[in-house]
N, C-alpha and C positions, 0 to 999 in steps of 0.2 A: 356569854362565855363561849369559846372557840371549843365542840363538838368533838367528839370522833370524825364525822367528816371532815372536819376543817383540818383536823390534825392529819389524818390521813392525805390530804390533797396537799396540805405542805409539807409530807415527808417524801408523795412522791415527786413533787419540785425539787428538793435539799439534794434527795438520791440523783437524779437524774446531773446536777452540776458537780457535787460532793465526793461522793463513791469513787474511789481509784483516786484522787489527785489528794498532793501532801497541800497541808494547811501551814501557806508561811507564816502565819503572823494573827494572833489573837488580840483583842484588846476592848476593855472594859471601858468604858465610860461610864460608868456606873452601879456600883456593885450592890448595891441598898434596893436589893429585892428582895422576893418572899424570905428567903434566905438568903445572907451575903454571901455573895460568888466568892469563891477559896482564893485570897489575892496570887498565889503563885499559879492557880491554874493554866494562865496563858503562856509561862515559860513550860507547863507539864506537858502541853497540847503541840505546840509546835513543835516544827520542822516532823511530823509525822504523818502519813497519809490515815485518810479515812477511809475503812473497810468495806462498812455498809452503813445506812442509816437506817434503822428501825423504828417500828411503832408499841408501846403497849399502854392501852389505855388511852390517855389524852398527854404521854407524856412521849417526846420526841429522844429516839435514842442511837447517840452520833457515836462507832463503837473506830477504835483505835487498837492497836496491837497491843498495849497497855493496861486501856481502861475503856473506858463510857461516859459520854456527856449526857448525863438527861438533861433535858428543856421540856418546861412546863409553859405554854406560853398565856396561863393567868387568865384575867379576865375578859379582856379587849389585846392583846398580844397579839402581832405576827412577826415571821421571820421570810425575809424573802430577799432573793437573791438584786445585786444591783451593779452597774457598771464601775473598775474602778475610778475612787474621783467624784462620783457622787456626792453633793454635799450633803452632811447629813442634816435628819431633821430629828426636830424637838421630839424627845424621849424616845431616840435611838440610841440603846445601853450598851450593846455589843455587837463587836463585830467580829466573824471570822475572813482572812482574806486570804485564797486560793490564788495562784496566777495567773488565771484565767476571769473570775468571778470574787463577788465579796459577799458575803449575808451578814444580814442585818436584824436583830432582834429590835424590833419596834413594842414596847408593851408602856403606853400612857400611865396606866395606876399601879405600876411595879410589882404585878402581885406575879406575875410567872417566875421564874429558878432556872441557874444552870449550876449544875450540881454536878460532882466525880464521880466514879465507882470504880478503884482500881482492879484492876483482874485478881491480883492479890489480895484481893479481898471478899475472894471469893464468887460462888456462881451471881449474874447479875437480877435472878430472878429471888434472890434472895434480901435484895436491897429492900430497905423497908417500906420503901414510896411505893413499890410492887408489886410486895409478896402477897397481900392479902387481896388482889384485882381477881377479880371473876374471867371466866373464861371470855375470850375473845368474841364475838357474834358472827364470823365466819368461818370460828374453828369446823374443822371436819365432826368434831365430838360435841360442835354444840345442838342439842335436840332435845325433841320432848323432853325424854327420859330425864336426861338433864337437867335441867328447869325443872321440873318436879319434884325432884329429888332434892333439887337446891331451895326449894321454896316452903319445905317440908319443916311444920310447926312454926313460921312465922306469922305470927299474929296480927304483923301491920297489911298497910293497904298491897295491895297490887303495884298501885303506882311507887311508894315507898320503895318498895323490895327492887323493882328496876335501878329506880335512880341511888340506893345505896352502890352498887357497882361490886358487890361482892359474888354476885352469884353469877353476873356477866354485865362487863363492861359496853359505855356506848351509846347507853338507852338515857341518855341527857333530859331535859325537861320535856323541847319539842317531841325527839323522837319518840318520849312514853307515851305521852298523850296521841301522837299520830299514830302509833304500833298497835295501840290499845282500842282505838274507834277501828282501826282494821281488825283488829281480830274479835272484835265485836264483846268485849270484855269493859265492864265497869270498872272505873277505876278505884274507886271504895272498896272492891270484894275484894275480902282478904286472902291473902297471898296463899295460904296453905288451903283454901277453897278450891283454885284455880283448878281444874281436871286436868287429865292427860291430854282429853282431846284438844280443850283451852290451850295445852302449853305449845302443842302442838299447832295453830293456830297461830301463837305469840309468836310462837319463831319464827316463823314464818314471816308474820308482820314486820317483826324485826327489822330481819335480812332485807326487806323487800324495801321499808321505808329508807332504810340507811344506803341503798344500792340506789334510790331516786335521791339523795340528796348527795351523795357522790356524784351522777352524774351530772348535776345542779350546778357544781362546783365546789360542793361542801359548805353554803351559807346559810348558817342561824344568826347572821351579825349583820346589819345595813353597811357597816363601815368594815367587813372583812375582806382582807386582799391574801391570793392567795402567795407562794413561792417566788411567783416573777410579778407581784404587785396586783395582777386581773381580781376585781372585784367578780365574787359568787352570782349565780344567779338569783338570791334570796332564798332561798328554800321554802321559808314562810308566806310567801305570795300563792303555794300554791298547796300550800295545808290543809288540812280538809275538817279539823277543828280548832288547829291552835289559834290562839287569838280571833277567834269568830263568834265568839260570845253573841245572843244575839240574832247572826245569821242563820238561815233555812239549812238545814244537814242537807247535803249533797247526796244525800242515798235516799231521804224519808219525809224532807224539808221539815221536820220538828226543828224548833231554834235549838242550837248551840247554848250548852251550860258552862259556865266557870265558876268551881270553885277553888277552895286553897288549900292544900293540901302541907303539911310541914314546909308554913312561909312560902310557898310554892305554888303557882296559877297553873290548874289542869283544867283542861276543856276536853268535855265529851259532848255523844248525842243521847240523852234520855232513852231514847225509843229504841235505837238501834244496839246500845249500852245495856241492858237491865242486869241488874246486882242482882 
């Protein structure tokens, strides 16, 4: 599933063609996704310029004088920009087309969304795909303090508590598991255990793994292309537990542990790990 990196490295693709220019011409080939796209969207959308494009979460947000498009780009989903005229390909749903550029929502097992939020309808942080996301991982406010405070009387894992996304968004399967061998954290100990000094640590890790997988190119996917189609640099090729099950830890050589965590493969190191 396409990451906060990933989403990030394609919103700052979107922004760089999108941002200032009016969108002539919307159009769906396909409405039967997560949720069916609103059939008059594409007459609500055009002949209007796009403001900015924004990020929160993993959901991509195209904001208009009017309203806001979120885009969820689902499981295996991208959106990236292409010449006009391109022909399109199998399980290309929509398209927005600029007069300069066109984007292309490509999502194979239809589970991503483009969904409204009129301004009239109030603030967009209020929309309900939103409201309850955790704080950003490069907010200025996210810290220790933070994280502790958020993590306070939760009785599940550590790893749990990241990937619910309530208390800060971001932290996806990869990134827990790699956050979590950096900050020297087992992923079993439970959430409300973690210390100050731990949380302090975690964000650390955090920031630091999602700042090497941004400059990666944002890929957790073999088959991810970013905004102008460039395949990532893998991100997981150069993981330091995920998917290593097995192999020597790169800090202590004890092999790499996987277990499974809510339907979920986490990989730590024993040694370097203790709950």
């Amino acid at each position: 599933m396409p990451e906060l990196p990933e989403v990030e490295t394609t919103r700052r693709g979107i922004d760089a063609v999108a941002t200032g220019h009016t969108l002539k011409r919307m159009i769906v080939h396909e409405s039967r996704m997560r949720w069916p796209i609103p059939k008059d969207l594409p007459d609500w959308v055009a002949g209007y310029a796009v403001r900015a494009c924004r990020r929160r979460g993993k959901y991509l947000l195209i904001e208009f004088d009017h309203g806001t498009q979120l885009i969820h780009l689902g499981m295996s989903g991208s959106l990236r920009s292409v010449l006009h005229g391109e022909l399109l390909r199998k399980h290309d749903h929509v398209e927005w087309q600029f007069e300069h550029v066109t984007l292309r929502l490509h999502d194979p097992r239809r589970f991503g969304s483009v969904l409204w939020h009129p301004k009239n309808a109030g603030p967009l942080e209020h929309h309900p795909l939103l409201s309850k996301l955790g704080i950003e991982p490069f907010d200025a406010g996210f810290d220790a303090k933070w994280l502790k405070k958020g993590l306070a009387g939760r009785k599940m894992s550590i790893k749990q508590a990241l990937l619910a996304g309530d208390v800060v968004v971001g932290a996806g399967n990869i990134y827990a598991s790699e956050s979590l061998f950096r900050a020297r954290i087992h992923p079993k100990t439970q959430a409300a255990r973690v210390s100050l000094a731990r949380c302090e640590r975690l964000v650390n890790a955090l920031q630091s793994t999602l700042n090497d997988a941004l400059q990666s190119g944002g890929s957790t996917l073999r088959d991810y292309v970013n905004a102008t189609g460039e395949a990532g640099a893998y991100f997981t090729l150069h993981a330091a537990v995920y998917e290593r099950d097995g192999q020597p830890c790169r800090v202590c050589a004890t092999p790499i542990k996987r277990i499974v965590q809510g339907q979920r493969a986490t990989y730590f190191c024993p040694s370097c790990q203790k709950i």
